[in-house]
N, CA, C and O atoms as a MOPAC input file, in Angstrom:
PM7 MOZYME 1SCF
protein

 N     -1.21500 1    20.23400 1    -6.63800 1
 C     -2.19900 1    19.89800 1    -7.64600 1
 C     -3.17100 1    18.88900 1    -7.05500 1
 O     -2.77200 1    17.75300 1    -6.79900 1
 N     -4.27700 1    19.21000 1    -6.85500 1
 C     -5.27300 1    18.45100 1    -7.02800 1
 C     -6.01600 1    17.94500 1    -7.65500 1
 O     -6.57600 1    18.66800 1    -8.47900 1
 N     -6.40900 1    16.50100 1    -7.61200 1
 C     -7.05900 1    15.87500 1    -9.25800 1
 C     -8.54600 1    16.45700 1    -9.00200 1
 O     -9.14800 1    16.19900 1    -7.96000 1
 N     -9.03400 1    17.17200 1    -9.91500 1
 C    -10.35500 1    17.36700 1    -9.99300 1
 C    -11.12100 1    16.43000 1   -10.87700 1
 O    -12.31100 1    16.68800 1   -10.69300 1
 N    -10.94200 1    15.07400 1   -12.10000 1
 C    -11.63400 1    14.51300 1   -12.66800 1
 C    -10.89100 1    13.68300 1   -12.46700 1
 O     -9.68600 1    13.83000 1   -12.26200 1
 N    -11.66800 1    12.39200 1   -12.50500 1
 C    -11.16000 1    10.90200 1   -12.37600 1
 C    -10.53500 1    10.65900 1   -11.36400 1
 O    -10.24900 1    11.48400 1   -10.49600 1
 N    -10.22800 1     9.38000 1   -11.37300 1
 C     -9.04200 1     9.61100 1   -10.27900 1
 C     -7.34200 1     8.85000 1   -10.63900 1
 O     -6.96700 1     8.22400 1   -11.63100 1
 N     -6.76200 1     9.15000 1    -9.64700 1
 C     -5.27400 1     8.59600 1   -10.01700 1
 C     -4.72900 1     7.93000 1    -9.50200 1
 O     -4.40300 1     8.45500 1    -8.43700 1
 N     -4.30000 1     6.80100 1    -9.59600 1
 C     -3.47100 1     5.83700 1    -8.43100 1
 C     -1.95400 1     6.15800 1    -8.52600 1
 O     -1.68600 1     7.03500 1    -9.34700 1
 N     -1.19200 1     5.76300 1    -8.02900 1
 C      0.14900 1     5.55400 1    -7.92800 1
 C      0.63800 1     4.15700 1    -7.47100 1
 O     -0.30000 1     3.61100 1    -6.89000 1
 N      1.40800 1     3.59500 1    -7.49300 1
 C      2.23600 1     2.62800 1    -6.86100 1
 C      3.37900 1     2.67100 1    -6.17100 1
 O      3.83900 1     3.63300 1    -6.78600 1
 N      4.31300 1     2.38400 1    -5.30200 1
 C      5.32300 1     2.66100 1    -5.20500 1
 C      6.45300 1     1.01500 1    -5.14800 1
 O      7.63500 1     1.03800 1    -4.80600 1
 N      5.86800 1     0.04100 1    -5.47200 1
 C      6.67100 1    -1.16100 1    -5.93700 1
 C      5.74500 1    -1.75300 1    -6.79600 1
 O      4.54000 1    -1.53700 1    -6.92300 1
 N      6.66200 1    -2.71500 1    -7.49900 1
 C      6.10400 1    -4.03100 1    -8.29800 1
 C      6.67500 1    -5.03800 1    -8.08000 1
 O      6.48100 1    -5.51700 1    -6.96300 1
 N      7.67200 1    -5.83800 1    -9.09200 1
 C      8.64200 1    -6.78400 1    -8.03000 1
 C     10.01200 1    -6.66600 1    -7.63400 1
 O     10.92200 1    -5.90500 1    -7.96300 1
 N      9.93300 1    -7.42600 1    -7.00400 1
 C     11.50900 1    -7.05400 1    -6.50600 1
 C     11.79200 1    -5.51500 1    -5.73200 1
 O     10.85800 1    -4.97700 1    -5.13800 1
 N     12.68300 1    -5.08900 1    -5.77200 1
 C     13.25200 1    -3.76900 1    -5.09900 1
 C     12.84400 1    -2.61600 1    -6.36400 1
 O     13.00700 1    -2.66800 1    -7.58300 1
 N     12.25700 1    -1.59900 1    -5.48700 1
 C     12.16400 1    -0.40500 1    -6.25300 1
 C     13.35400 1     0.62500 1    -5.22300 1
 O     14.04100 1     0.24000 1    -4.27700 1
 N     13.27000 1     1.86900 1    -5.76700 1
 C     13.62200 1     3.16500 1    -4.83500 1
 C     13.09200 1     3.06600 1    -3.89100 1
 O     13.89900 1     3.30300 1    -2.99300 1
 N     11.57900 1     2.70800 1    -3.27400 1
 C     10.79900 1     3.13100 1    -2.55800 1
 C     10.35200 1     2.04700 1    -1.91200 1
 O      9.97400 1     2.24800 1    -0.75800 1
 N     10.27100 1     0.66200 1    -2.43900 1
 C     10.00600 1    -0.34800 1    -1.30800 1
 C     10.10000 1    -1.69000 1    -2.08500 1
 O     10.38200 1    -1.90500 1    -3.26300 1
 N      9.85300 1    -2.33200 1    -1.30100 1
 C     10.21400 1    -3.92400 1    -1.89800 1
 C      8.38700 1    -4.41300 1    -2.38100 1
 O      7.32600 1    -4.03200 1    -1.88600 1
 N      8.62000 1    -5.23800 1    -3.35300 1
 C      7.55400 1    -5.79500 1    -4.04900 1
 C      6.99300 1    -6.57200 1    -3.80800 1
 O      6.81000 1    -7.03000 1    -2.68000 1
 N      6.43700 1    -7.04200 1    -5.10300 1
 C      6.18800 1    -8.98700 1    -4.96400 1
 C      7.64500 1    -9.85600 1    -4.91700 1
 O      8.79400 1    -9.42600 1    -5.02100 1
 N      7.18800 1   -11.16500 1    -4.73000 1
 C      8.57700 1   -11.78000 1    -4.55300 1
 C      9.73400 1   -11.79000 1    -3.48100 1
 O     10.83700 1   -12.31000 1    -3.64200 1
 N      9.22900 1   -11.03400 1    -2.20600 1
 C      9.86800 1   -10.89100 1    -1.18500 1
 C      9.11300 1   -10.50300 1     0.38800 1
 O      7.96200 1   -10.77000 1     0.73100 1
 N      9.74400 1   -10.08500 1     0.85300 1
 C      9.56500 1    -9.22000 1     2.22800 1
 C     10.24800 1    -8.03900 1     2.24200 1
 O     11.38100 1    -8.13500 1     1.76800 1
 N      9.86800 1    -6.73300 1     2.70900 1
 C     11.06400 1    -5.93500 1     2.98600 1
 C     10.19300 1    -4.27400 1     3.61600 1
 O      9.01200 1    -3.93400 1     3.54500 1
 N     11.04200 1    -3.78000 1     4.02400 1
 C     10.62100 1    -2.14400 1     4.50400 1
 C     10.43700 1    -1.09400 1     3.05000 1
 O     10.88100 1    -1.10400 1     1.90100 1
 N      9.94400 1    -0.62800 1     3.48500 1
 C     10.21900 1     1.00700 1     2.82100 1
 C     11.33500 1     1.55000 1     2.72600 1
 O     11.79300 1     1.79500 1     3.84200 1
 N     12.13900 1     1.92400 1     1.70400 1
 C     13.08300 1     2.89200 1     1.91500 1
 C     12.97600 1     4.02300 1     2.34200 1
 O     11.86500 1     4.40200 1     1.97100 1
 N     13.67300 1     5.15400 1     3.15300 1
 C     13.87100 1     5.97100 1     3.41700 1
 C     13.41300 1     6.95000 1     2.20500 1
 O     13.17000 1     8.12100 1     2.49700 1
 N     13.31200 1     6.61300 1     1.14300 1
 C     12.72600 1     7.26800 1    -0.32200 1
 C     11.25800 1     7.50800 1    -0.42100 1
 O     10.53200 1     8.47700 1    -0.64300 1
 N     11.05100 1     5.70800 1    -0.06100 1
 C      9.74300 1     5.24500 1    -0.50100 1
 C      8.65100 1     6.26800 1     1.30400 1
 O      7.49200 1     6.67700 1     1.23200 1
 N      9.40400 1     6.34700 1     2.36600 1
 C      8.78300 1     6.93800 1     3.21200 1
 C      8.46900 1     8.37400 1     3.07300 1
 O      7.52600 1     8.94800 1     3.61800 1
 N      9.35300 1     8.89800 1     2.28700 1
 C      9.22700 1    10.35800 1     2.07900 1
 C      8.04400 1    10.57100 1     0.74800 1
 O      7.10600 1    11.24200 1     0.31700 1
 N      8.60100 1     9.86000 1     0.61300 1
 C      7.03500 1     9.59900 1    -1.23100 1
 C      5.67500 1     8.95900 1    -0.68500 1
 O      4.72100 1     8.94200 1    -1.46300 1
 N      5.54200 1     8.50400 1     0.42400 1
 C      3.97700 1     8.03600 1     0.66600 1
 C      3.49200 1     9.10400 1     1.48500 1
 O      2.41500 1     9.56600 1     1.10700 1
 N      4.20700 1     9.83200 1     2.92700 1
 C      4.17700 1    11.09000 1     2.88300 1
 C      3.74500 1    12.05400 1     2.08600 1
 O      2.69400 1    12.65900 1     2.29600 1
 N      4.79900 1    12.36000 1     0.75100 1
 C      3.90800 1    13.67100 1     0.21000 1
 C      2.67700 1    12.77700 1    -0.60900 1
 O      1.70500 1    13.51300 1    -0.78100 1
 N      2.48900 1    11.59900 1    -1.07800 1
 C      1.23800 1    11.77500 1    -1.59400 1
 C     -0.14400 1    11.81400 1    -0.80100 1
 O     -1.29400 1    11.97500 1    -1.20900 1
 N      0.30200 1    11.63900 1     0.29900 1
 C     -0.89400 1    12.15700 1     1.57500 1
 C     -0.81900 1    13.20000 1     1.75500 1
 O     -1.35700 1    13.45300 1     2.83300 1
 N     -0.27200 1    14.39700 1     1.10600 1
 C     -0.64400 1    15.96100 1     1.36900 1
 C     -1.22900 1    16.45700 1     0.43800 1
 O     -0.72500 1    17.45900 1    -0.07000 1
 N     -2.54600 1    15.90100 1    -0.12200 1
 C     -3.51900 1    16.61600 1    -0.66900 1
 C     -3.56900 1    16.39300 1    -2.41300 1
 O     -4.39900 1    16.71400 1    -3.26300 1
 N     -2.47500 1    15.80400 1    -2.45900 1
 C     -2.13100 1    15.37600 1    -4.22400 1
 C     -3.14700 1    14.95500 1    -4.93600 1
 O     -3.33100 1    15.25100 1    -6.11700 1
 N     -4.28800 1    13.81400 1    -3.84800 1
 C     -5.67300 1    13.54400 1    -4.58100 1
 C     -5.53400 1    12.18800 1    -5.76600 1
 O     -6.12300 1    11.75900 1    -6.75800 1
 N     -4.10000 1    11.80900 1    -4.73400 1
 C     -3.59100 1    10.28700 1    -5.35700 1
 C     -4.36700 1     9.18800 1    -4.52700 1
 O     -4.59600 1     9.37300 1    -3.33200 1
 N     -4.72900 1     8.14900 1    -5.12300 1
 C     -5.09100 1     6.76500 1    -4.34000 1
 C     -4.03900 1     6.14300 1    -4.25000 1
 O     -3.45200 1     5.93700 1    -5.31200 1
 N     -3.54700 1     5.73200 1    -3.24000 1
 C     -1.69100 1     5.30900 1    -3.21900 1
 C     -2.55800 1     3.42000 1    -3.34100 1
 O     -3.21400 1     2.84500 1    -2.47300 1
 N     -2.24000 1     3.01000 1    -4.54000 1
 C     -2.09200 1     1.25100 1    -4.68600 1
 C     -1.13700 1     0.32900 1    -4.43100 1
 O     -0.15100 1     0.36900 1    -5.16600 1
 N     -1.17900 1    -0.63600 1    -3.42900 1
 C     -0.13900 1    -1.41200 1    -2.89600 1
 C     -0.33200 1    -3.04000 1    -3.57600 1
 O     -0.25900 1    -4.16000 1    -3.07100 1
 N     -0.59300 1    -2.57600 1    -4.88100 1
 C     -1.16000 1    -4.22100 1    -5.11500 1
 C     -0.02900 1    -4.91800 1    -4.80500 1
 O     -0.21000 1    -5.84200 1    -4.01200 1
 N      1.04800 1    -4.75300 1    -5.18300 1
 C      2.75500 1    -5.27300 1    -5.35300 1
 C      3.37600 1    -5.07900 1    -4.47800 1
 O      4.52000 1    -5.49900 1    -4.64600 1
 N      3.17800 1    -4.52700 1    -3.35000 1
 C      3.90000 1    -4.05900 1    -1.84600 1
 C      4.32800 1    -5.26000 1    -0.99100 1
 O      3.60500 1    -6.23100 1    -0.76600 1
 N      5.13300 1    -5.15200 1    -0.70200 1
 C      5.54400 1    -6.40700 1    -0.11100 1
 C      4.61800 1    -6.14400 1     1.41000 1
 O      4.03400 1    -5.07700 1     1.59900 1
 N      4.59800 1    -7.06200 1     2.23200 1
 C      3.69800 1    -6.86000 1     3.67000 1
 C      4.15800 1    -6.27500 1     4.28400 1
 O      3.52400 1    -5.22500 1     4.39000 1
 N      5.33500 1    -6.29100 1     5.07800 1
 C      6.21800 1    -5.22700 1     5.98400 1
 C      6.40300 1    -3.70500 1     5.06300 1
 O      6.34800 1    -2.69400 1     5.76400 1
 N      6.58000 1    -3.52800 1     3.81900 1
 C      6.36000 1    -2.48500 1     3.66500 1
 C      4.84200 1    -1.82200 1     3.22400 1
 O      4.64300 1    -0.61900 1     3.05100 1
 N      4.06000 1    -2.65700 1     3.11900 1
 C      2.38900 1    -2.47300 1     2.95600 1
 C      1.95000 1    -1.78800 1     4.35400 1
 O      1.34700 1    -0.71800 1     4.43800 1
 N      2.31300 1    -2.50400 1     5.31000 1
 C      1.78400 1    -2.45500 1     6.60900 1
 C      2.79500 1    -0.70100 1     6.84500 1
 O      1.98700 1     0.16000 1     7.19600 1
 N      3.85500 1    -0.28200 1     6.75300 1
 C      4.58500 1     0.70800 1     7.21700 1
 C      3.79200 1     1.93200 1     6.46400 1
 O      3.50000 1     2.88900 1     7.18100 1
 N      3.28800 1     2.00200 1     4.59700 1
 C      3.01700 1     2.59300 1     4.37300 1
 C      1.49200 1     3.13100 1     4.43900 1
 O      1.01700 1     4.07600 1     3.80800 1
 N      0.73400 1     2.12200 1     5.54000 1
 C     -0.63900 1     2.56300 1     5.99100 1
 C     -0.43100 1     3.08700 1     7.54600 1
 O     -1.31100 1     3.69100 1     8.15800 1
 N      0.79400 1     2.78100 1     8.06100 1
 C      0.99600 1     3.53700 1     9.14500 1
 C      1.03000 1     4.90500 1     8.65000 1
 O      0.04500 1     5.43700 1     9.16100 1
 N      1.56000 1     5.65000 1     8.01900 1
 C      2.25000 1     6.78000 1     7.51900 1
 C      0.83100 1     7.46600 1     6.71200 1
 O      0.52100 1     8.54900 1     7.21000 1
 N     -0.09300 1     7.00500 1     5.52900 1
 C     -0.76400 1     7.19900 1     4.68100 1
 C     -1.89700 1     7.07800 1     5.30000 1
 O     -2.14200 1     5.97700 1     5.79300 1
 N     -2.87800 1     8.16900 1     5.44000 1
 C     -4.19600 1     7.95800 1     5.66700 1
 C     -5.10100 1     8.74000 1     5.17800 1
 O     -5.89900 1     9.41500 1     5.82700 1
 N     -5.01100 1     8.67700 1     4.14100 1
 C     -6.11400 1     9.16900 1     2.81600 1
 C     -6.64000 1     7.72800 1     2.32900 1
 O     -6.79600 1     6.74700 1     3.05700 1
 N     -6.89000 1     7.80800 1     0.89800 1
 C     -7.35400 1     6.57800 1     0.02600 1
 C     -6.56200 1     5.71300 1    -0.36300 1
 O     -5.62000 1     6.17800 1    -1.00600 1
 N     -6.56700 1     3.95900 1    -0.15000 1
 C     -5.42500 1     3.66500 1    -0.63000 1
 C     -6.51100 1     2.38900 1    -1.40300 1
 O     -7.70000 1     2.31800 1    -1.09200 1
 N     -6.12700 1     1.82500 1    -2.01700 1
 C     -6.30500 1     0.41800 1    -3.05000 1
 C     -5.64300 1    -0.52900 1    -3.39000 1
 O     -4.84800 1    -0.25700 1    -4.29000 1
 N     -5.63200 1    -1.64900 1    -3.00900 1
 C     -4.69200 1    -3.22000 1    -3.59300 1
 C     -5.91500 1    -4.06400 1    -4.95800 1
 O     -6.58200 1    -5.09700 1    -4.88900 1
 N     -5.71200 1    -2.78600 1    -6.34600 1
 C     -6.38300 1    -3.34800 1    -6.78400 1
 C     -6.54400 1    -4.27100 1    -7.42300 1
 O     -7.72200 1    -4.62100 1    -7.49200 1
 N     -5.40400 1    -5.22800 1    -8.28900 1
 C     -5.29400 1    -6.17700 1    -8.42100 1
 C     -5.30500 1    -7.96200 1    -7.50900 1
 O     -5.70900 1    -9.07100 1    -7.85800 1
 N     -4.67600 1    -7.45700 1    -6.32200 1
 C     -4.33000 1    -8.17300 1    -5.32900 1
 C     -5.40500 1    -9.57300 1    -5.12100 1
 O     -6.62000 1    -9.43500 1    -5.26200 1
 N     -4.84800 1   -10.76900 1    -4.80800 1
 C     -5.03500 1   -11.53500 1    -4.18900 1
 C     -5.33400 1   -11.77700 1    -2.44900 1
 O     -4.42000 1   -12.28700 1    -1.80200 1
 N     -6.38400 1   -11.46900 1    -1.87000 1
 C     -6.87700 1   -12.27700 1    -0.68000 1
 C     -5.84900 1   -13.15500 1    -0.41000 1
 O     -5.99600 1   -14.15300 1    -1.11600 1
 N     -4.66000 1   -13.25200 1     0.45000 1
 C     -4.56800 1   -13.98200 1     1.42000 1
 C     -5.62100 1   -14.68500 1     2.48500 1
 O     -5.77000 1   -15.90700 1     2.51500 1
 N     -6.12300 1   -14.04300 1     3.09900 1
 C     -7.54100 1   -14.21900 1     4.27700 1
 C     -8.07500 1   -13.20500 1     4.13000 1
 O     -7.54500 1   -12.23500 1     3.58800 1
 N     -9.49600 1   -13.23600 1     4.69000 1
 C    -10.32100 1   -12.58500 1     4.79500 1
 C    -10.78600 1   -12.91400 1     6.23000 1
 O    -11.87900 1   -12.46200 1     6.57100 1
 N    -10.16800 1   -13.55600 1     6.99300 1
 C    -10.56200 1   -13.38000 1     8.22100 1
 C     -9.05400 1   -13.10600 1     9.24900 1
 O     -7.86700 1   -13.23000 1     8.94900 1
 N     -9.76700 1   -12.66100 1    10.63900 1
 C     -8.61800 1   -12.35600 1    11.86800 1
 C     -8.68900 1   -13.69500 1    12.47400 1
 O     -7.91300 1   -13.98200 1    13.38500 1
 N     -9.62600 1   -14.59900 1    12.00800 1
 C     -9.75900 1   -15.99000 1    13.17500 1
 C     -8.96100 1   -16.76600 1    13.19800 1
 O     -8.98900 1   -17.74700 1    13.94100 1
 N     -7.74800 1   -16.41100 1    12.10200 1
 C     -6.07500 1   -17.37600 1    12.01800 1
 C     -5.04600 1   -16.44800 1    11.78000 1
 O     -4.19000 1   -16.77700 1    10.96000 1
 N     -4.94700 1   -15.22500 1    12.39800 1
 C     -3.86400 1   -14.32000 1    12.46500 1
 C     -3.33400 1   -14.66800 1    12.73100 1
 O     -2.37400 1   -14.31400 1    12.04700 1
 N     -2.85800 1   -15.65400 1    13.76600 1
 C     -0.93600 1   -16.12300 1    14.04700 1
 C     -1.04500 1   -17.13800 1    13.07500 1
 O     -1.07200 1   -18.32900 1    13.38600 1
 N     -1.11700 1   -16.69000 1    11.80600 1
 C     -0.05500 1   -17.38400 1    10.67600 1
 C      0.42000 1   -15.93400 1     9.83800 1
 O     -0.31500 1   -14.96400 1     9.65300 1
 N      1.71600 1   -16.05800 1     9.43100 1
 C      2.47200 1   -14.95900 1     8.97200 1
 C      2.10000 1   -14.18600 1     7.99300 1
 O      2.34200 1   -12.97900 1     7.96100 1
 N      1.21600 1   -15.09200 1     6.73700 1
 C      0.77500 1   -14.61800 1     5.32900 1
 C     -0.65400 1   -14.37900 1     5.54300 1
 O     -1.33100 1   -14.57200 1     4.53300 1
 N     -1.57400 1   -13.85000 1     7.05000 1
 C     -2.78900 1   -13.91100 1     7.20000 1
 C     -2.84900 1   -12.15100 1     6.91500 1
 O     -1.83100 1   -11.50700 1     7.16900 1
 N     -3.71100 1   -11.65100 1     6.54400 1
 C     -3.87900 1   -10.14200 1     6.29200 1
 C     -5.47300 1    -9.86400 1     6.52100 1
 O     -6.27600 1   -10.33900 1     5.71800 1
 N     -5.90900 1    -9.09700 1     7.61500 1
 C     -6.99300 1    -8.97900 1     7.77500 1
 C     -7.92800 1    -8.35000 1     6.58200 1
 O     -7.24700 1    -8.23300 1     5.56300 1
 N     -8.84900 1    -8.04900 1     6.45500 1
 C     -9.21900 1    -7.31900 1     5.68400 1
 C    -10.52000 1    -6.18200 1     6.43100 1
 O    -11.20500 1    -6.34800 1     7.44000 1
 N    -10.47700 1    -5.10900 1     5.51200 1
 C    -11.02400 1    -4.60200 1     5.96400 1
 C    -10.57400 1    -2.97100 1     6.45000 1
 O     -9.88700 1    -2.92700 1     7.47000 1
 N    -10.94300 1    -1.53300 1     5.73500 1
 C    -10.50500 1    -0.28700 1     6.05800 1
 C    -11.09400 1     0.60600 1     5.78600 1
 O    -11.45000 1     0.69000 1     4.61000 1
 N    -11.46600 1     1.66700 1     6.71700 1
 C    -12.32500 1     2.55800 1     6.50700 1
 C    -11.89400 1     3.32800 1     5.28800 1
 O    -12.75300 1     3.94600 1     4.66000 1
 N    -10.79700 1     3.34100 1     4.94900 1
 C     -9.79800 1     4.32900 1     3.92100 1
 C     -9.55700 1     3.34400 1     2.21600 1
 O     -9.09600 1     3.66800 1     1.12100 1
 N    -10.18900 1     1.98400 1     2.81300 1
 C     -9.82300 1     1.63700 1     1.34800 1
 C    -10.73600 1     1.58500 1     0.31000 1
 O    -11.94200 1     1.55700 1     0.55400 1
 N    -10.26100 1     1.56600 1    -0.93500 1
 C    -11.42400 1     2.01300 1    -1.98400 1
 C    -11.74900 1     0.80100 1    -2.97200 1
 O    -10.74000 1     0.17900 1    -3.30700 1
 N    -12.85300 1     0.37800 1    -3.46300 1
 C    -13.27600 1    -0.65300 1    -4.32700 1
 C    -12.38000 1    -0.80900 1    -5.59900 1
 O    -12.64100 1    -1.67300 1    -6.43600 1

């Protein structure tokens, strides 16, 4: 199915532990769930996959994997710059794939 009007986001955490990945309130990977689910929504589903709630290690795994449209639309700016990347909570900004 492809969305032909509007569009649709998905999420795959909020806080804490979901099926699919860890949230706000932590650090953590993707589950083995959550990898197979960012997968199929990159085969054409015509989902915007939203990581507002993604924890970073699993934020960062599921843009390895996902390269369609994605959105952190609620989200808070950590940084907006690379000029203090060696600090842990720095997140560049900036993606050809991400959407307003």
């Amino acid at each position: 199915m492809v969305v032909r009007q509007g569009s649709w986001t998905a999420c795959i955490a909020h806080y804490g532990w979901s099926a699919y990945a860890l949230g706000t309130g932590g650090d953590g990977s993707l589950t083995p769930a959550g990898r197979e689910l960012v997968k199929e929504f990159g085969t054409g589903l015509g989902l915007i996959l939203d990581l507002v709630h993604t924890a970073d290690t699993a934020l960062d795994q599921a843009l390895e994997i996902y390269q369609v449209r994605y959105s952190a639309a609620t989200a808070t700016a950590v940084a907006l710059s690379t000029a203090t990347a060696s600090s842990p909570t720095t997140r560049s900004a900036g993606s050809s794939n991400a959407t307003a």
